[in-house]
N, CA, C and O atoms as a GROMACS GRO file, in nm:
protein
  564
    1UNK      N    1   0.083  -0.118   0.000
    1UNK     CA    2   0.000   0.000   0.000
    1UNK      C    3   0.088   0.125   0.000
    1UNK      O    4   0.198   0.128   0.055
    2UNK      N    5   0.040   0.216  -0.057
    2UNK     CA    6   0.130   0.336  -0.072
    2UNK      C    7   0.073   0.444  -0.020
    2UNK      O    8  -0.048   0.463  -0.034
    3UNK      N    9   0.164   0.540   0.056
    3UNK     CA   10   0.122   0.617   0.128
    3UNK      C   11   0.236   0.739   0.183
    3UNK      O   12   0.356   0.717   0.198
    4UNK      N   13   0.160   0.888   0.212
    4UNK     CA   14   0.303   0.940   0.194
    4UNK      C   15   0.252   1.021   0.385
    4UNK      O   16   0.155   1.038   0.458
    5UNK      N   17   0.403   1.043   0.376
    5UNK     CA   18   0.377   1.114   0.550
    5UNK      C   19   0.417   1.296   0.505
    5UNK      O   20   0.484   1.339   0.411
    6UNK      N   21   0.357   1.356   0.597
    6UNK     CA   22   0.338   1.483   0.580
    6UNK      C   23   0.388   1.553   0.742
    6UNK      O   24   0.292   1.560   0.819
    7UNK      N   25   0.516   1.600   0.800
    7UNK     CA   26   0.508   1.630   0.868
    7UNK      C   27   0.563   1.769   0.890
    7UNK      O   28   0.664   1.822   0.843
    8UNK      N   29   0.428   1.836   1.010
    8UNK     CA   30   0.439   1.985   1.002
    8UNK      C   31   0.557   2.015   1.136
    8UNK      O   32   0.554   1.965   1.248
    9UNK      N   33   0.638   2.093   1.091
    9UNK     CA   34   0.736   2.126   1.183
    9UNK      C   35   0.735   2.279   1.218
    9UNK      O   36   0.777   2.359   1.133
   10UNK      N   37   0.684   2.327   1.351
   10UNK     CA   38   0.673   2.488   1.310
   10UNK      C   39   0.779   2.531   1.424
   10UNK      O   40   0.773   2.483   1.538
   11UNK      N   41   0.854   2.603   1.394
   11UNK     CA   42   1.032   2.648   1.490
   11UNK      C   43   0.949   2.744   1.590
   11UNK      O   44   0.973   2.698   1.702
   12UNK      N   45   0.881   2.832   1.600
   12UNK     CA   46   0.860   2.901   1.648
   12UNK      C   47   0.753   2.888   1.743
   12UNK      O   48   0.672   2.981   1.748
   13UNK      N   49   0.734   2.758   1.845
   13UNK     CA   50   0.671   2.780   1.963
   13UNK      C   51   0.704   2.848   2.037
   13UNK      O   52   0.801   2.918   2.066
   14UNK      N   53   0.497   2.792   2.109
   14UNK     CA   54   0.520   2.984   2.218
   14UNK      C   55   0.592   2.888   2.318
   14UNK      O   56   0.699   2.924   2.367
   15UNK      N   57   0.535   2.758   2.354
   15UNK     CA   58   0.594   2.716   2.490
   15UNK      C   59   0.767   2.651   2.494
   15UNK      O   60   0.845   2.646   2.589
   16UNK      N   61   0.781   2.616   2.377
   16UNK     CA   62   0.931   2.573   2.353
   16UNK      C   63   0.998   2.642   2.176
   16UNK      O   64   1.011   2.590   2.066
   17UNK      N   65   1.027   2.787   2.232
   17UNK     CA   66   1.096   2.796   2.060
   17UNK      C   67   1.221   2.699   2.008
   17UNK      O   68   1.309   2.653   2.081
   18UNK      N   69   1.211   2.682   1.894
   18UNK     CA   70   1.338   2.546   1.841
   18UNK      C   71   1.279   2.438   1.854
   18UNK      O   72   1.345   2.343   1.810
   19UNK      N   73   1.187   2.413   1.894
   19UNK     CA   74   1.114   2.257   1.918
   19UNK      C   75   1.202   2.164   1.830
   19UNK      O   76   1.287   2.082   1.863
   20UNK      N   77   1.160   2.198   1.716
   20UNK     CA   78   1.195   2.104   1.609
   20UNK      C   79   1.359   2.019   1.603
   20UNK      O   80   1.383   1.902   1.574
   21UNK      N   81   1.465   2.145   1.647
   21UNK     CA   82   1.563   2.111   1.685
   21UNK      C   83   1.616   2.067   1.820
   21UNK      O   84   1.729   2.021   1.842
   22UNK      N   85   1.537   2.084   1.892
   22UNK     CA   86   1.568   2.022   1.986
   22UNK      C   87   1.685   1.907   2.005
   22UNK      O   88   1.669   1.818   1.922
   23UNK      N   89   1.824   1.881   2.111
   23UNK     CA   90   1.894   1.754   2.059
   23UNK      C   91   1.788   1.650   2.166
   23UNK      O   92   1.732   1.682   2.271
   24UNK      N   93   1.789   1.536   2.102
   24UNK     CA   94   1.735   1.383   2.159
   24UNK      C   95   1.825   1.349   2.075
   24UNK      O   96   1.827   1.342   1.952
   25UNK      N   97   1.947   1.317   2.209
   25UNK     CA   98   2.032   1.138   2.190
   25UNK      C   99   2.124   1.188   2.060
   25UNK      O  100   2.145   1.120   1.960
   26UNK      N  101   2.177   1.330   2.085
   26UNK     CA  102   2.264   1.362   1.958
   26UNK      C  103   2.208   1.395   1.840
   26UNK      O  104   2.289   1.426   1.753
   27UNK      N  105   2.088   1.398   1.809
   27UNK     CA  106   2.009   1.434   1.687
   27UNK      C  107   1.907   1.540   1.724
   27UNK      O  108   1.884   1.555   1.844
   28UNK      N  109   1.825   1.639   1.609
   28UNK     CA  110   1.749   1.740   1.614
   28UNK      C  111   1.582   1.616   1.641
   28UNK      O  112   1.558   1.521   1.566
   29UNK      N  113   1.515   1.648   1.736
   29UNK     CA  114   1.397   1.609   1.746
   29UNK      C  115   1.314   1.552   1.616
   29UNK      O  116   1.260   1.443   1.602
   30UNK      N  117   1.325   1.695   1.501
   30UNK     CA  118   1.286   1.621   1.390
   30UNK      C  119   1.322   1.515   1.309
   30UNK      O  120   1.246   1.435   1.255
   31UNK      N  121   1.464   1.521   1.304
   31UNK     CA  122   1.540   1.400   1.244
   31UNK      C  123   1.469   1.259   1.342
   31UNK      O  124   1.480   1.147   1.292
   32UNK      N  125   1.427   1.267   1.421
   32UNK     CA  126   1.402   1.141   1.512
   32UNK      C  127   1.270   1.090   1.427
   32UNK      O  128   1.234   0.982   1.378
   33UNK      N  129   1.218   1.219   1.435
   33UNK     CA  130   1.022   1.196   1.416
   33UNK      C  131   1.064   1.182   1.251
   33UNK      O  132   0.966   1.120   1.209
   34UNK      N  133   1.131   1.198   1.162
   34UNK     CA  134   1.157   1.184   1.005
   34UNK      C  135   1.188   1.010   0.997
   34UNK      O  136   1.157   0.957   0.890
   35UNK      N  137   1.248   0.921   1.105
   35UNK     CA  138   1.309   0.823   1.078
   35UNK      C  139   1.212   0.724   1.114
   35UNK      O  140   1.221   0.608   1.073
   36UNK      N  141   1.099   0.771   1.206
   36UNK     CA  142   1.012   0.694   1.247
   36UNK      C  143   0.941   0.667   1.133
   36UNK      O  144   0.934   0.557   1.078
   37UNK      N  145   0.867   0.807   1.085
   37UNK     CA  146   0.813   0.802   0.925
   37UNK      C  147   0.888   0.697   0.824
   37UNK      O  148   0.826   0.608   0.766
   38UNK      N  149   1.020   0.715   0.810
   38UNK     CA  150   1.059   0.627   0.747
   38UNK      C  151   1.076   0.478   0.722
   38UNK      O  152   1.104   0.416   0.620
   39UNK      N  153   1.041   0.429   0.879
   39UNK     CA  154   1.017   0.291   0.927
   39UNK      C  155   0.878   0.254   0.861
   39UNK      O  156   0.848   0.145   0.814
   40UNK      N  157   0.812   0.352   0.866
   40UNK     CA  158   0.660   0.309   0.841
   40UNK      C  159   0.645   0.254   0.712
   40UNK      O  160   0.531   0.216   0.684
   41UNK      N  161   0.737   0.239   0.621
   41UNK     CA  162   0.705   0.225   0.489
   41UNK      C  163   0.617   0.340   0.395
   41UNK      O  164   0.566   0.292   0.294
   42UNK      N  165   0.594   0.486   0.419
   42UNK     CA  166   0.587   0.576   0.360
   42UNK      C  167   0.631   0.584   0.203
   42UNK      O  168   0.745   0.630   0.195
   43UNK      N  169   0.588   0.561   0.104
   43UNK     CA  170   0.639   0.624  -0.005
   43UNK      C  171   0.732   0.778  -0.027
   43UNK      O  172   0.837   0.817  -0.079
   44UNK      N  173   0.632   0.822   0.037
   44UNK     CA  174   0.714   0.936   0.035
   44UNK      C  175   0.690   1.059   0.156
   44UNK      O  176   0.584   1.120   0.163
   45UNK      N  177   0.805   1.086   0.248
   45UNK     CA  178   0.796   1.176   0.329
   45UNK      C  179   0.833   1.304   0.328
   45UNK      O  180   0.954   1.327   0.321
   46UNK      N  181   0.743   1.411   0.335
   46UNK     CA  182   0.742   1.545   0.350
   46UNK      C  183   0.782   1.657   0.475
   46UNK      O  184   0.687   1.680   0.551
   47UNK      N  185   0.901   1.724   0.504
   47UNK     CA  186   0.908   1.802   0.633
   47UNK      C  187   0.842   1.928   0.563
   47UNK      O  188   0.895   1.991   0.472
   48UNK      N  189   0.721   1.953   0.617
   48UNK     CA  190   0.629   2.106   0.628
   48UNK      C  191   0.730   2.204   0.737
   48UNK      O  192   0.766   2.153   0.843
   49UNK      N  193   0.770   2.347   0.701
   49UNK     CA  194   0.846   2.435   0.795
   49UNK      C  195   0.851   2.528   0.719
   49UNK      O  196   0.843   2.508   0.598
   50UNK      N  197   0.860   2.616   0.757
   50UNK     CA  198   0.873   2.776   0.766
   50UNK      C  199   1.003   2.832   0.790
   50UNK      O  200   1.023   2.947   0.753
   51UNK      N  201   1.114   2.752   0.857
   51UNK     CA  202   1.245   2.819   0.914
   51UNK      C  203   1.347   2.708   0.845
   51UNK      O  204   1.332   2.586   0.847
   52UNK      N  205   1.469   2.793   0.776
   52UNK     CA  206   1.581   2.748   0.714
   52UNK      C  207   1.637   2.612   0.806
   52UNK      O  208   1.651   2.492   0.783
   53UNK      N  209   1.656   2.689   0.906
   53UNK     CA  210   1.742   2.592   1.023
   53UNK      C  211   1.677   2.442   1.022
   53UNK      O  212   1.761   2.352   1.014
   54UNK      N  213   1.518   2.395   1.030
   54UNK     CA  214   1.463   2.328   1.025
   54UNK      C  215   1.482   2.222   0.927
   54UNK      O  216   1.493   2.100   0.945
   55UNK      N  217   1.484   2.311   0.789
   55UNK     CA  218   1.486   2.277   0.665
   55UNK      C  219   1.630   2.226   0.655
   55UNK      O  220   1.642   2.118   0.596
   56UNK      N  221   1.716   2.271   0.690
   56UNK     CA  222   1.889   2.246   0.659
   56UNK      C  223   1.900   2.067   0.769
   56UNK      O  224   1.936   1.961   0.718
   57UNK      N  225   1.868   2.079   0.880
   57UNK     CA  226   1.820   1.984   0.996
   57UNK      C  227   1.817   1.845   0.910
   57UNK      O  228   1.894   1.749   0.912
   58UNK      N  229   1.675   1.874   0.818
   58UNK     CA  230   1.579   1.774   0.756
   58UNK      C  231   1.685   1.726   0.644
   58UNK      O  232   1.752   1.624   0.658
   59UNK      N  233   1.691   1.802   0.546
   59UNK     CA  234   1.801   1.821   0.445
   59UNK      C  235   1.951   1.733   0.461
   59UNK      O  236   1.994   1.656   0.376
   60UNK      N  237   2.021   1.766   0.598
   60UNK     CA  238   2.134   1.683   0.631
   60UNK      C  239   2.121   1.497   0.618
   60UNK      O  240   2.176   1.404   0.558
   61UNK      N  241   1.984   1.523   0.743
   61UNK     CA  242   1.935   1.374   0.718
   61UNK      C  243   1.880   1.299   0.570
   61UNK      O  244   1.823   1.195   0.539
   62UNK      N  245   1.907   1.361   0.535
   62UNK     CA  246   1.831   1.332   0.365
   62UNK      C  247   1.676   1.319   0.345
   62UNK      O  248   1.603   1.258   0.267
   63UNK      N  249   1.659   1.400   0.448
   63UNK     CA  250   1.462   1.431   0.394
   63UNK      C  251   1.440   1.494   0.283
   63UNK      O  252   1.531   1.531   0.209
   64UNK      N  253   1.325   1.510   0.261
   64UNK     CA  254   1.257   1.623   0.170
   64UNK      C  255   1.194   1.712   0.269
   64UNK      O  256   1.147   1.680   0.378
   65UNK      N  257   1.202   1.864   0.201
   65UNK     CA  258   1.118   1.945   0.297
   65UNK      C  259   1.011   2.060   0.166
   65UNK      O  260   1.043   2.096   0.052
   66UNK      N  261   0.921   2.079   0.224
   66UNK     CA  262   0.881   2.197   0.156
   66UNK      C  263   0.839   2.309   0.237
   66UNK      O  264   0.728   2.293   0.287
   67UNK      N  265   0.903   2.427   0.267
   67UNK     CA  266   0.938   2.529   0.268
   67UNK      C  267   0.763   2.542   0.233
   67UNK      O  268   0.703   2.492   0.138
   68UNK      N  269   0.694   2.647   0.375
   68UNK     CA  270   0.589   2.706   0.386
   68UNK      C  271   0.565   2.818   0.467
   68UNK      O  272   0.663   2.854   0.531
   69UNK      N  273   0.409   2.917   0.491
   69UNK     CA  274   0.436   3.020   0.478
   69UNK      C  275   0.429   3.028   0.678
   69UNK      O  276   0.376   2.948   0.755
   70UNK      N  277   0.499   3.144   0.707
   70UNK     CA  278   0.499   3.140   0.872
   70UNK      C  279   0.397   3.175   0.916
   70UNK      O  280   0.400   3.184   1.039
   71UNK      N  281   0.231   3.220   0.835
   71UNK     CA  282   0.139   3.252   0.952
   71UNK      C  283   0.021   3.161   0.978
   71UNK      O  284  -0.084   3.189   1.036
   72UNK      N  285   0.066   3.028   0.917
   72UNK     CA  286  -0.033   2.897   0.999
   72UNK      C  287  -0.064   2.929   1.128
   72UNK      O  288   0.006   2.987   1.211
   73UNK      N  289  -0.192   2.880   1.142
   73UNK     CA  290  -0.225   2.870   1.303
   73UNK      C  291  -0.214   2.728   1.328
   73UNK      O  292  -0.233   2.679   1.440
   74UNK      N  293  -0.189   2.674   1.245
   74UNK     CA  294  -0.221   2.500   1.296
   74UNK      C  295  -0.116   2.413   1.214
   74UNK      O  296  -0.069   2.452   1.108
   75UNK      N  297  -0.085   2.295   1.272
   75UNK     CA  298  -0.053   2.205   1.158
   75UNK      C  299  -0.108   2.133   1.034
   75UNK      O  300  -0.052   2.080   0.939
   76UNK      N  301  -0.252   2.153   1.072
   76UNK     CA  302  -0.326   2.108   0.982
   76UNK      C  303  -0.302   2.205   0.856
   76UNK      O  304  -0.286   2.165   0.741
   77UNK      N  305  -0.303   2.318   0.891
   77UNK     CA  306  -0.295   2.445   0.802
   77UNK      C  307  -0.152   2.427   0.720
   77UNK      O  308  -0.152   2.465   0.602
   78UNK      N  309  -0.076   2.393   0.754
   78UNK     CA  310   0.069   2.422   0.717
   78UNK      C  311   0.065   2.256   0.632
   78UNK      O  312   0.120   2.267   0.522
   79UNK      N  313   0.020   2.130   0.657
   79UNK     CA  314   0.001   1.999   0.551
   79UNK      C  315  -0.078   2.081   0.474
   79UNK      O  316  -0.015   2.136   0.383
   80UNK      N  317  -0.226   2.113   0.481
   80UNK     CA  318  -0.313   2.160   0.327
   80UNK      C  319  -0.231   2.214   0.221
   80UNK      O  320  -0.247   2.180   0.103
   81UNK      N  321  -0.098   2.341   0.281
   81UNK     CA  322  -0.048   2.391   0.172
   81UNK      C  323   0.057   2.326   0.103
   81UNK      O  324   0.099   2.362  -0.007
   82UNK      N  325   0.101   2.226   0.172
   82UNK     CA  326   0.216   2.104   0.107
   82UNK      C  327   0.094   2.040  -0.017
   82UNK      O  328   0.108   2.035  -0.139
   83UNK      N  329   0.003   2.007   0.047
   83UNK     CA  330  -0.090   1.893  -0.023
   83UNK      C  331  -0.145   2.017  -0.123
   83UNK      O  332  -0.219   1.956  -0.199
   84UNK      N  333  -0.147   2.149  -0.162
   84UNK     CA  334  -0.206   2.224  -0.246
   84UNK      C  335  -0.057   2.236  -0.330
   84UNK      O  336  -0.077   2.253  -0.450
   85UNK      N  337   0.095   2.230  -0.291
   85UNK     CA  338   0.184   2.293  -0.342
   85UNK      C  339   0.215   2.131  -0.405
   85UNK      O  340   0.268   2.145  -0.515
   86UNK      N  341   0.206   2.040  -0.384
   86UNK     CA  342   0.257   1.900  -0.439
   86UNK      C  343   0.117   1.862  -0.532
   86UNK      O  344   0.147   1.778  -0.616
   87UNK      N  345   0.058   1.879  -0.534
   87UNK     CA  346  -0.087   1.829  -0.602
   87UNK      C  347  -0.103   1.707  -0.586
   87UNK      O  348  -0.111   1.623  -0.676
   88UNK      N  349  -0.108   1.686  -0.459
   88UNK     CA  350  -0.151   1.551  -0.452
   88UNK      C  351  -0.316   1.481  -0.493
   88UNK      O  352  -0.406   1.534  -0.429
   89UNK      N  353  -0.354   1.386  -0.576
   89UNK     CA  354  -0.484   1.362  -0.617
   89UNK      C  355  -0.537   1.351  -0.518
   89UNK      O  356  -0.459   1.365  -0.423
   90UNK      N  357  -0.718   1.314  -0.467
   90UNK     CA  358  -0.761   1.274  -0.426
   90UNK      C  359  -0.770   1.149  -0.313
   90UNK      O  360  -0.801   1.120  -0.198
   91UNK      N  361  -0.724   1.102  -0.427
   91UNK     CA  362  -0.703   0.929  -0.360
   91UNK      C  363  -0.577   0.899  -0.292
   91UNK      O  364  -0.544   0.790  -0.245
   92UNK      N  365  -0.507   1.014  -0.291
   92UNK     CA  366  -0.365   0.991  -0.197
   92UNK      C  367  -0.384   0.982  -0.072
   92UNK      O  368  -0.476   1.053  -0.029
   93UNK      N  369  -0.311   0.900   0.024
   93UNK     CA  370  -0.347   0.881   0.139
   93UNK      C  371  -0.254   0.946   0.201
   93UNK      O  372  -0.137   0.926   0.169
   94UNK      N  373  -0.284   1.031   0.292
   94UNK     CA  374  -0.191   1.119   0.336
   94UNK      C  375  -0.198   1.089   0.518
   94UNK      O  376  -0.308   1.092   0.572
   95UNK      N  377  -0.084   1.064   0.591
   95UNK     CA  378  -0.118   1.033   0.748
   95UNK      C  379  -0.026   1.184   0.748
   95UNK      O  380   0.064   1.214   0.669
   96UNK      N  381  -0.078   1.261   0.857
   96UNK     CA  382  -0.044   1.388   0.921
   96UNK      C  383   0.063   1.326   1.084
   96UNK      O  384   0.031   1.312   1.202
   97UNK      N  385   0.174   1.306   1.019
   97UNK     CA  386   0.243   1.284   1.228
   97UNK      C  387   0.322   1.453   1.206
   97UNK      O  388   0.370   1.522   1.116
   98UNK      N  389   0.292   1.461   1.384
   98UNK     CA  390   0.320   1.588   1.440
   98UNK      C  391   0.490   1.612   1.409
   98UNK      O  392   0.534   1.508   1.358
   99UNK      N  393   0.573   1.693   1.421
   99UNK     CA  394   0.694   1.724   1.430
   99UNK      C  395   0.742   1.728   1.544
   99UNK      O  396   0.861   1.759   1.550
  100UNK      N  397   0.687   1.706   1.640
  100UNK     CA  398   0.689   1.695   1.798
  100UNK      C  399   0.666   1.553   1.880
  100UNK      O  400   0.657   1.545   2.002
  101UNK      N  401   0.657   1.423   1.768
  101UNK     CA  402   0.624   1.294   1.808
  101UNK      C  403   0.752   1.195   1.793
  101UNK      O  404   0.747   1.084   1.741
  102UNK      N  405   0.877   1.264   1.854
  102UNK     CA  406   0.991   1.155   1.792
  102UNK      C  407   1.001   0.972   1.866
  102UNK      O  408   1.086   0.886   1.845
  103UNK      N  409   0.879   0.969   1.954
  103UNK     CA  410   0.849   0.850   1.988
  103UNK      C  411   0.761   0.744   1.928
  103UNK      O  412   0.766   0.621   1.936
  104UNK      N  413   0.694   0.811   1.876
  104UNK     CA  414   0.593   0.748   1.765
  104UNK      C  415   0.630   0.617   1.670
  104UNK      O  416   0.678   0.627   1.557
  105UNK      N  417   0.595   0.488   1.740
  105UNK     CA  418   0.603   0.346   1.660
  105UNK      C  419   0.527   0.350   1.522
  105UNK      O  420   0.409   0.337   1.487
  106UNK      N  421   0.659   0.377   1.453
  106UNK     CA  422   0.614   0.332   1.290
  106UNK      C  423   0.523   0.240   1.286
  106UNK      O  424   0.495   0.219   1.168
  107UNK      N  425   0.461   0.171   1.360
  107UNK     CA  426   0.318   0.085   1.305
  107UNK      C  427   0.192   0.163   1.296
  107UNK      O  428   0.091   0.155   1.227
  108UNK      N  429   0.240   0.253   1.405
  108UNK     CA  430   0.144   0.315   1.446
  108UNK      C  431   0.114   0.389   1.268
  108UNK      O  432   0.013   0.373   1.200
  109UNK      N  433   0.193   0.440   1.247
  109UNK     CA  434   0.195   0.541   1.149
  109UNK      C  435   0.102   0.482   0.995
  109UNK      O  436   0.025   0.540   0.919
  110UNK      N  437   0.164   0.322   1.001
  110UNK     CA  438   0.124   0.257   0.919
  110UNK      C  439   0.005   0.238   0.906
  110UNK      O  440  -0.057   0.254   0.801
  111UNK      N  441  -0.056   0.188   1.045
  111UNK     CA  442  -0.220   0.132   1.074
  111UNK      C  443  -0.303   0.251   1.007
  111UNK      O  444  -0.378   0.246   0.911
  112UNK      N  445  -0.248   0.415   1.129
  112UNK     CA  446  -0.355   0.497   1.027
  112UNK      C  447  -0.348   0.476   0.907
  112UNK      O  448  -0.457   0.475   0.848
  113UNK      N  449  -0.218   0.450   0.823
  113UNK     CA  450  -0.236   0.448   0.634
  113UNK      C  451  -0.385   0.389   0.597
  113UNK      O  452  -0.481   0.424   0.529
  114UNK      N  453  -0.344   0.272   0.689
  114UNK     CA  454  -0.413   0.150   0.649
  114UNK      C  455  -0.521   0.169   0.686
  114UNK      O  456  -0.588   0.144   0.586
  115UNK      N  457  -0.604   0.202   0.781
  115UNK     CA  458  -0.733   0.225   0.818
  115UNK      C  459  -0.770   0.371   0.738
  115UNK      O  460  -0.891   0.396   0.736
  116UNK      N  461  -0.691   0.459   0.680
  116UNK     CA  462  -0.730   0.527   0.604
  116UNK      C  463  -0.788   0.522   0.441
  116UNK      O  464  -0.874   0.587   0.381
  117UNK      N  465  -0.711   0.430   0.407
  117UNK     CA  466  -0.719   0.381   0.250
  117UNK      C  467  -0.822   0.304   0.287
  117UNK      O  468  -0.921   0.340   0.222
  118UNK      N  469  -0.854   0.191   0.380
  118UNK     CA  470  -0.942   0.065   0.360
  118UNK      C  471  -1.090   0.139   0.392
  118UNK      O  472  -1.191   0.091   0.340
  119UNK      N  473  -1.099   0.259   0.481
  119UNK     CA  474  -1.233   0.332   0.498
  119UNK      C  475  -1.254   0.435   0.415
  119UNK      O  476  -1.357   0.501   0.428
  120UNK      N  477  -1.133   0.474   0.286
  120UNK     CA  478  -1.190   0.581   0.198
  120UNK      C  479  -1.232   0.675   0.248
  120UNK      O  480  -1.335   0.706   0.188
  121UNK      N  481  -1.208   0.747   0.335
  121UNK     CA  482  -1.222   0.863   0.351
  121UNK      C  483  -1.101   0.980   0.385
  121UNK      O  484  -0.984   0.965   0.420
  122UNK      N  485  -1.196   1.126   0.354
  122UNK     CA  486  -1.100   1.202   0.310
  122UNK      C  487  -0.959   1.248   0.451
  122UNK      O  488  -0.837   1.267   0.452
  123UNK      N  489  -1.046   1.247   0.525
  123UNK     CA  490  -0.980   1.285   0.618
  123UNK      C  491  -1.017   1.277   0.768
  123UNK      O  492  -1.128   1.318   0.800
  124UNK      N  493  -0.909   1.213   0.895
  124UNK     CA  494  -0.926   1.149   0.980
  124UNK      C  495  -0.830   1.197   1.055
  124UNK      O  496  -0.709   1.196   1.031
  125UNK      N  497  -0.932   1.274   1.222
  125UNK     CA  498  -0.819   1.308   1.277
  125UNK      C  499  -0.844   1.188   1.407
  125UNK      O  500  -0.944   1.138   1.456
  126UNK      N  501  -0.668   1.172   1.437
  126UNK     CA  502  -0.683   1.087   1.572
  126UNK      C  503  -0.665   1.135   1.694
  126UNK      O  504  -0.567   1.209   1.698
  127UNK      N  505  -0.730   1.122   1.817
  127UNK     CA  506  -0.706   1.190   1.939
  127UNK      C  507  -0.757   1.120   2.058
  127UNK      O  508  -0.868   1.068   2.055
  128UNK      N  509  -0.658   1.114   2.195
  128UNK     CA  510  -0.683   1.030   2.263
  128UNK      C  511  -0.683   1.150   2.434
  128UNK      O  512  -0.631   1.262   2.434
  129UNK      N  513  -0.727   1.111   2.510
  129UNK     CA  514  -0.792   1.180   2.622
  129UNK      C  515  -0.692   1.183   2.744
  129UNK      O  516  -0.748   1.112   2.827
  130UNK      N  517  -0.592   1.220   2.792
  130UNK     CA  518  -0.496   1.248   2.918
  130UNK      C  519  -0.597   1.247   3.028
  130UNK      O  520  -0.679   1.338   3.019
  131UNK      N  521  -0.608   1.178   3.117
  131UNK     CA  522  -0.656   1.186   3.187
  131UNK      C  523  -0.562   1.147   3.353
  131UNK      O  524  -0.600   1.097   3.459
  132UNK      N  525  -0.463   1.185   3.318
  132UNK     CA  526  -0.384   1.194   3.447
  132UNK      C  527  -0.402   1.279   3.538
  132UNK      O  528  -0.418   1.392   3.491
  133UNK      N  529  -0.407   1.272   3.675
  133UNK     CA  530  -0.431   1.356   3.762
  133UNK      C  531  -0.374   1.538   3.738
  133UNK      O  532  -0.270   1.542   3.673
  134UNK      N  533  -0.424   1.666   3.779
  134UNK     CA  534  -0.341   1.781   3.735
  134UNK      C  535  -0.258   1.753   3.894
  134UNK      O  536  -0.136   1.769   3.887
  135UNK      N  537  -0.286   1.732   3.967
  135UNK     CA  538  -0.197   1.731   4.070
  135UNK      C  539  -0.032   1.702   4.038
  135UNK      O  540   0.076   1.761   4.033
  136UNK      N  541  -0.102   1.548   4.017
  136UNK     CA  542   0.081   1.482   3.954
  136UNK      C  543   0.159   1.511   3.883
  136UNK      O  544   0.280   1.494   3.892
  137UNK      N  545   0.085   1.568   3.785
  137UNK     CA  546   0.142   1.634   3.641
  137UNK      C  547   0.230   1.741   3.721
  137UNK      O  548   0.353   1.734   3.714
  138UNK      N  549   0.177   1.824   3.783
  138UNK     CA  550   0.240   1.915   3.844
  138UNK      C  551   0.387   1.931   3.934
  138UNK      O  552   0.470   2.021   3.949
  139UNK      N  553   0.363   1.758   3.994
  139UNK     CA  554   0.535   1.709   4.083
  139UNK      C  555   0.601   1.686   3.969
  139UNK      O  556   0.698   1.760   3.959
  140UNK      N  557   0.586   1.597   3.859
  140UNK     CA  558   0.662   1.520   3.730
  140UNK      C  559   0.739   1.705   3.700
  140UNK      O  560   0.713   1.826   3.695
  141UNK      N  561   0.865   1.580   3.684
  141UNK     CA  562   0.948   1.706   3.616
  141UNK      C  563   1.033   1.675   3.525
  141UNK      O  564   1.100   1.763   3.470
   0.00000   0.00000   0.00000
């Protein structure tokens, strides 16, 4: 099955600026979350960003990036214009992983493909509920 990954990388958070570069384990955060994609069997993977540094990051590792515009409010916003600037058809199956997920089990990545193509539809967001105490959250450091 073929399927391409789309991931939005935006440098300029409010709560952590550099996100993207961040080091994990000697590497930029994104390079982590690019290799996971790559496990997944992706046809083809996309780094979405706005900032050179990001792009150069992606680039070293031998990604692809496409260079987008800085006043997204969302990630969702910043994939549409990859998926408007690549023309991707219809029937392309596109999984959205965050630029902020360098833990993320490539199966994982896969299953959405796969539950995306086999239910035909256009678009599917996934989201799961934290329900950890705010107390604890609060000692964790």
């Amino acid at each position: 099955m073929s399927f391409v990954v789309i991931i939005p990388a935006r440098f300029s958070s409010t709560r952590l600026p550099g996100k993207p570069l961040v080091d994990i384990n000697g590497k930029p955060m994104i390079v982590h979350v690019l290799e996971r994609a790559r496990e997944s069997g992706a046809e083809r993977i996309i780094v979405a960003t706005d900032h050179e540094d990001v792009a150069r990051a992606v680039e070293a590792a031998g990604g692809e990036v496409c260079m987008t515009r800085a006043d997204h409010q969302s990630g969702t916003e910043r994939l549409a214009e990859v998926v408007e600037k690549c023309g991707f058809s219809d029937d392309t199956v596109i999984v959205n992983v965050q630029g902020d997920e360098p833990m993320i089990p490539a199966v994982i990545i896969r299953q959405v493909a796969e539950n995306l193509a086999q239910r035909q539809v256009a678009w599917r967001r996934w989201r799961c509920r934290f329900t950890a105490p705010k107390k604890r959250l609060t000692r964790m450091r």
